[in-house]
KOLDRENKE-16999 format. One record per residue: residue in three letters; x, y, z of N, C-alpha, C, CB in turn; chain; residue number from 1. Coordinates in Angstrom, 3 decimals. Each point is the difference from the previous one (the first is absolute). Glycine has a CB too. Layout:
KOLDRENKE-16999
ala  X  Y  Z  X  Y  Z  X  Y  Z  X  Y  Z  A  NUM
...
END
This chain:
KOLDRENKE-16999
unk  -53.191  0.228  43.411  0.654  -1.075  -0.680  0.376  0.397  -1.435  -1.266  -1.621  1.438  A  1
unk  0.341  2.599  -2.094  0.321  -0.094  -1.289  1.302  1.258  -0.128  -2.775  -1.037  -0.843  A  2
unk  3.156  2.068  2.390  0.914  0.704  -0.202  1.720  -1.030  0.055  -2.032  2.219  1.054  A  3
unk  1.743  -3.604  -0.458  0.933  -0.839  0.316  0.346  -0.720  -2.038  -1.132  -0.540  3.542  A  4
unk  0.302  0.232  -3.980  -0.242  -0.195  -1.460  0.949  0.852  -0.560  -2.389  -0.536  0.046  A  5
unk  2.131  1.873  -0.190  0.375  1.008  -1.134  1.214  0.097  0.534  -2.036  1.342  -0.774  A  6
unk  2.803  -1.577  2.269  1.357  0.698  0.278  0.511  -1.056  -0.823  0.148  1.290  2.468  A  7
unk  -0.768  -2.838  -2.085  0.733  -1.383  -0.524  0.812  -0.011  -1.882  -2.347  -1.323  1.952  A  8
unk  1.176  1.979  -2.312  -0.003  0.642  -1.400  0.915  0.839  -0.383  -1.952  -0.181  0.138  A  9
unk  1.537  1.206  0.806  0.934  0.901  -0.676  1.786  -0.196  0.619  -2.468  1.854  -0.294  A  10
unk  2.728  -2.662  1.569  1.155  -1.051  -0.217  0.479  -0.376  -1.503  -0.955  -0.969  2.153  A  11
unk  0.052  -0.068  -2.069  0.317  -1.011  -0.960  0.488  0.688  -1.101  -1.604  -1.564  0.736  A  12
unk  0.885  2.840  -1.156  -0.620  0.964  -1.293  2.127  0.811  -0.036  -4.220  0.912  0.809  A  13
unk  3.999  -0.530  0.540  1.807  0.922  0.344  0.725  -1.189  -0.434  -0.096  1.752  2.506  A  14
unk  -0.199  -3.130  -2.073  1.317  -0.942  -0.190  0.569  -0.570  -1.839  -1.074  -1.005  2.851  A  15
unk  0.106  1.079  -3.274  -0.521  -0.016  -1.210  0.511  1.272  -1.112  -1.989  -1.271  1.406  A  16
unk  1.548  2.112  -0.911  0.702  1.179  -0.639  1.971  0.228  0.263  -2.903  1.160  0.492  A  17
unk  3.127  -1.687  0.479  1.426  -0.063  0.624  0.549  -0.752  -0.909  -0.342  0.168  2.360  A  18
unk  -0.264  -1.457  -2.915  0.512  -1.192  -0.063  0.374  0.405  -1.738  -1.508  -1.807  2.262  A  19
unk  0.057  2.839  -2.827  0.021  0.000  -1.545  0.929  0.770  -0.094  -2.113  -0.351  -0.742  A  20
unk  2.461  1.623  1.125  1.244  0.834  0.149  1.106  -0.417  -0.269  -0.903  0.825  1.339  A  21
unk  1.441  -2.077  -0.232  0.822  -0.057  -0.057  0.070  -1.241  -1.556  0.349  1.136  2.957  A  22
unk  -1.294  -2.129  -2.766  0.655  -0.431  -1.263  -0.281  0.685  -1.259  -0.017  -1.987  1.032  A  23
unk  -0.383  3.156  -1.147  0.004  0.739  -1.177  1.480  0.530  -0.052  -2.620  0.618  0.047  A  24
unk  2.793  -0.105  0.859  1.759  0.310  0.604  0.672  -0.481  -0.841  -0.054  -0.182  2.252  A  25
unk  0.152  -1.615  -1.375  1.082  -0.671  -0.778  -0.033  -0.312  -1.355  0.277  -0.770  1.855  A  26
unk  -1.922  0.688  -2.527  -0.030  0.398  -1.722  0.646  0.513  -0.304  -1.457  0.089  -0.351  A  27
unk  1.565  1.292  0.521  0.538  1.105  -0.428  1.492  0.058  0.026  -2.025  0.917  0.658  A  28
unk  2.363  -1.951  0.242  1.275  0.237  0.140  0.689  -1.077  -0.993  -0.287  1.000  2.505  A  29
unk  -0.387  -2.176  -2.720  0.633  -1.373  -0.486  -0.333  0.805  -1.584  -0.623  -2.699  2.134  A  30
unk  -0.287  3.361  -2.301  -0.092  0.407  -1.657  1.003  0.978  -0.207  -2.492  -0.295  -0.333  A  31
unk  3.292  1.015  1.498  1.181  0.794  -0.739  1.134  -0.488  0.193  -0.956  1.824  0.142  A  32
unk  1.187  -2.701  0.355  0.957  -1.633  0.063  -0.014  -0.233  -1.335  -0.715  -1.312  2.236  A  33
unk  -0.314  0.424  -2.413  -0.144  -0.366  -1.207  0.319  0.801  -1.113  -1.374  -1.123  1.028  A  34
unk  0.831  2.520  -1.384  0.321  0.731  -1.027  1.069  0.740  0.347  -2.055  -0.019  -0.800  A  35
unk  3.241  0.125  1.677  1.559  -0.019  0.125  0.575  -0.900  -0.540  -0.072  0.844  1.713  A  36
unk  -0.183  -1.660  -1.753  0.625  -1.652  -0.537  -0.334  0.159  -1.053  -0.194  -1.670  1.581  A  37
unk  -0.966  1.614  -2.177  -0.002  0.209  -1.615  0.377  0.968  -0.939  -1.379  -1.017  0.577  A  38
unk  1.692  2.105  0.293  1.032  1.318  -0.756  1.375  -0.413  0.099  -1.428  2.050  0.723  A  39
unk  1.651  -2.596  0.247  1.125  -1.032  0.020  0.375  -0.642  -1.101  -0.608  -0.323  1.904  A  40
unk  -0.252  -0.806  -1.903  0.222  -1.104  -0.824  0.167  0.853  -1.512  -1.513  -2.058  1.644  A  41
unk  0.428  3.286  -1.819  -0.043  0.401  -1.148  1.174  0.646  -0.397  -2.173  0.028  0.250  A  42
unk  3.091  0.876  0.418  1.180  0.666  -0.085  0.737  -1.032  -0.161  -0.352  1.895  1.195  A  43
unk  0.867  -3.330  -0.397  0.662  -1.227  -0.327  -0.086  -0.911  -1.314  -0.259  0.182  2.252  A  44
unk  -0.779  -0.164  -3.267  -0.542  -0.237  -1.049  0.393  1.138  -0.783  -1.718  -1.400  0.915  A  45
unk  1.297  2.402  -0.652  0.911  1.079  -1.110  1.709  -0.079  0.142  -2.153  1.914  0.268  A  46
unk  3.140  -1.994  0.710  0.698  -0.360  0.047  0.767  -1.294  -0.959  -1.021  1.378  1.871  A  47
unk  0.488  -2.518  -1.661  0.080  -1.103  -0.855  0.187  0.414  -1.150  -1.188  -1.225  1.147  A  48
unk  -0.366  1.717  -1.958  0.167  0.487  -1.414  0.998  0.596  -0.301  -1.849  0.153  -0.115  A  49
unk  2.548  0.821  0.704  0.971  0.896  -0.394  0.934  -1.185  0.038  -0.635  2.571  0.874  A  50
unk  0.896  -3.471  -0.002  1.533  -0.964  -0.138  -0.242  -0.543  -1.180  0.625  -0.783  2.361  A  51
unk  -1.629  -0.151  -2.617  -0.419  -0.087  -1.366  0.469  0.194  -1.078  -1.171  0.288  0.908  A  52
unk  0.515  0.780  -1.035  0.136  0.750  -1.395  1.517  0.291  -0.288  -2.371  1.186  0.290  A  53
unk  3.272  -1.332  1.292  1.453  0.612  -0.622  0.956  -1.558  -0.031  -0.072  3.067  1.354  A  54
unk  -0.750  -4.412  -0.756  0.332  -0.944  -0.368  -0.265  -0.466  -1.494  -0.127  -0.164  2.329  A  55
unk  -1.310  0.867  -2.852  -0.121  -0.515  -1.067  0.719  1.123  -1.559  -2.343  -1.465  1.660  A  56
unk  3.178  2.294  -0.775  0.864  1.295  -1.020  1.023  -0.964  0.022  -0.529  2.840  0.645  A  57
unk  0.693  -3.384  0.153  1.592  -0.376  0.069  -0.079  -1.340  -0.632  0.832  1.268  2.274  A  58
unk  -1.443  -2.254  -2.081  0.187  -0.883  -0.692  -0.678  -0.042  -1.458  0.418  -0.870  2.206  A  59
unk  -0.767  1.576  -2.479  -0.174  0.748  -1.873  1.212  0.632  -0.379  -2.491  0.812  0.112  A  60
unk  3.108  0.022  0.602  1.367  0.832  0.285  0.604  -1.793  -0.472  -0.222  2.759  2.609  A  61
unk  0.474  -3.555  -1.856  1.158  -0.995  0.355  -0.311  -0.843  -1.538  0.072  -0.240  3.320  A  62
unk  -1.478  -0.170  -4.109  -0.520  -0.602  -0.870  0.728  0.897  -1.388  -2.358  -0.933  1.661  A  63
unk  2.144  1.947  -1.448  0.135  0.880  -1.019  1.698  0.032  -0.599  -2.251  1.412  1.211  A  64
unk  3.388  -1.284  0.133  1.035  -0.077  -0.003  0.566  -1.158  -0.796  -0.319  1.261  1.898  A  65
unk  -0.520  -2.650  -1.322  -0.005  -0.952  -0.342  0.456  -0.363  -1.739  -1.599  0.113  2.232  A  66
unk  0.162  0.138  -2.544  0.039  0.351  -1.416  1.165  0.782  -0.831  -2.248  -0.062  0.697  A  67
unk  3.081  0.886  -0.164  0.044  0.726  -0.719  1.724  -0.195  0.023  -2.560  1.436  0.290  A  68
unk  2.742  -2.283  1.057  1.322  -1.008  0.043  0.047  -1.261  -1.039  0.038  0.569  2.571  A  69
unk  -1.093  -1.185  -2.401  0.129  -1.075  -1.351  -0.192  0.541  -1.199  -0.809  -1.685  1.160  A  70
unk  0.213  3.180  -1.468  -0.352  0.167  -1.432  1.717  0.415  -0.470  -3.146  0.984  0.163  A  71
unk  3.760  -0.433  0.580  1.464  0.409  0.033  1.042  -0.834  -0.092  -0.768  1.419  1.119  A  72
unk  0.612  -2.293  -0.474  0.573  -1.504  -0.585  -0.263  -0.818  -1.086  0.059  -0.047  1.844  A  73
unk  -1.304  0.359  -2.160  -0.464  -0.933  -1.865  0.244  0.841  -0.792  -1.985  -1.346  0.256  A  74
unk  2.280  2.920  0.260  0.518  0.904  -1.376  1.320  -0.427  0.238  -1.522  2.303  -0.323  A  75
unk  2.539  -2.124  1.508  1.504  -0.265  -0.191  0.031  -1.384  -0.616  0.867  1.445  2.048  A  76
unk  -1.389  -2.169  -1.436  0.124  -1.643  -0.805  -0.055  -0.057  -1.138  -0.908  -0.953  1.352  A  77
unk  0.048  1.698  -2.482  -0.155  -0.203  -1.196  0.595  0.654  -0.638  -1.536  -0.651  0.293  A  78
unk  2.153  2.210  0.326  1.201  0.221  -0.473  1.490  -0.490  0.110  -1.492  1.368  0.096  A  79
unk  1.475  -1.877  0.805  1.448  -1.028  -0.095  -0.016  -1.076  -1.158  0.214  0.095  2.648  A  80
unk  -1.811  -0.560  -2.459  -0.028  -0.602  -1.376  0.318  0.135  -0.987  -0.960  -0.280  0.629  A  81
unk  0.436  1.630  -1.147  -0.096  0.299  -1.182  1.485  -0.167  -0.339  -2.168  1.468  0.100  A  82
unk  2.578  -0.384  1.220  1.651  -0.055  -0.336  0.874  -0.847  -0.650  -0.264  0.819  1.599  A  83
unk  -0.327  -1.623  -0.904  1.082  -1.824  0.077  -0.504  -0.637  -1.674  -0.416  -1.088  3.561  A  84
unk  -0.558  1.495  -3.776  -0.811  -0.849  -0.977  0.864  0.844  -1.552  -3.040  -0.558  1.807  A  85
unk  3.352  1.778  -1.865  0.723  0.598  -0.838  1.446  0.148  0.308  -1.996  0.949  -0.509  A  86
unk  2.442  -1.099  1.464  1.535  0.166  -0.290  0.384  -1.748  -0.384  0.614  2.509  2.029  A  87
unk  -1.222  -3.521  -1.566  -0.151  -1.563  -0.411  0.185  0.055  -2.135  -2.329  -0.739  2.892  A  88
unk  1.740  1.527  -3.200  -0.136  -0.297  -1.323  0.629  0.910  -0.651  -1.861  -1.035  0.215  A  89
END
């Protein structure tokens, strides 16, 4: 009886070991899933930054222009002024 015991065991013991295998398996597999996706995501995030930074060139670029259209107009303006203000007298 007790050789009927140990086969029962060592069953159970094979089914058991089958069972950890395999879900160690699929661990192994869902953790390089997972860390594909996050080299992913991480290359997609570096990506971004770079649009970024050339969204934020350009609209400093576009700010800067800005400026430098109205500063060009309050110099012509005040020289037409001046103009007007001396040939007047």
């Amino acid at each position: 009886m007790a050789s009927n015991t140990d086969n029962d065991l060592t069953i159970k013991l094979a089914v058991y070991m089958e069972r950890l295998d395999s879900y160690i398996e699929s661990q192994t597999r869902l953790n390089e899933s997972i860390c594909n996706r996050y080299a992913k995501i991480d290359e997609e995030l570096d990506e971004i930054k770079h649009w970024r930074t050339k969204i934020y060139g350009a609209k400093s670029a576009s700010i800067v222009l800005g400026a430098i259209f109205v500063h060009s107009a309050v110099v012509l303006g005040s020289l037409i002024g001046i103009m007007n203000w001396f040939s007047n007298k």
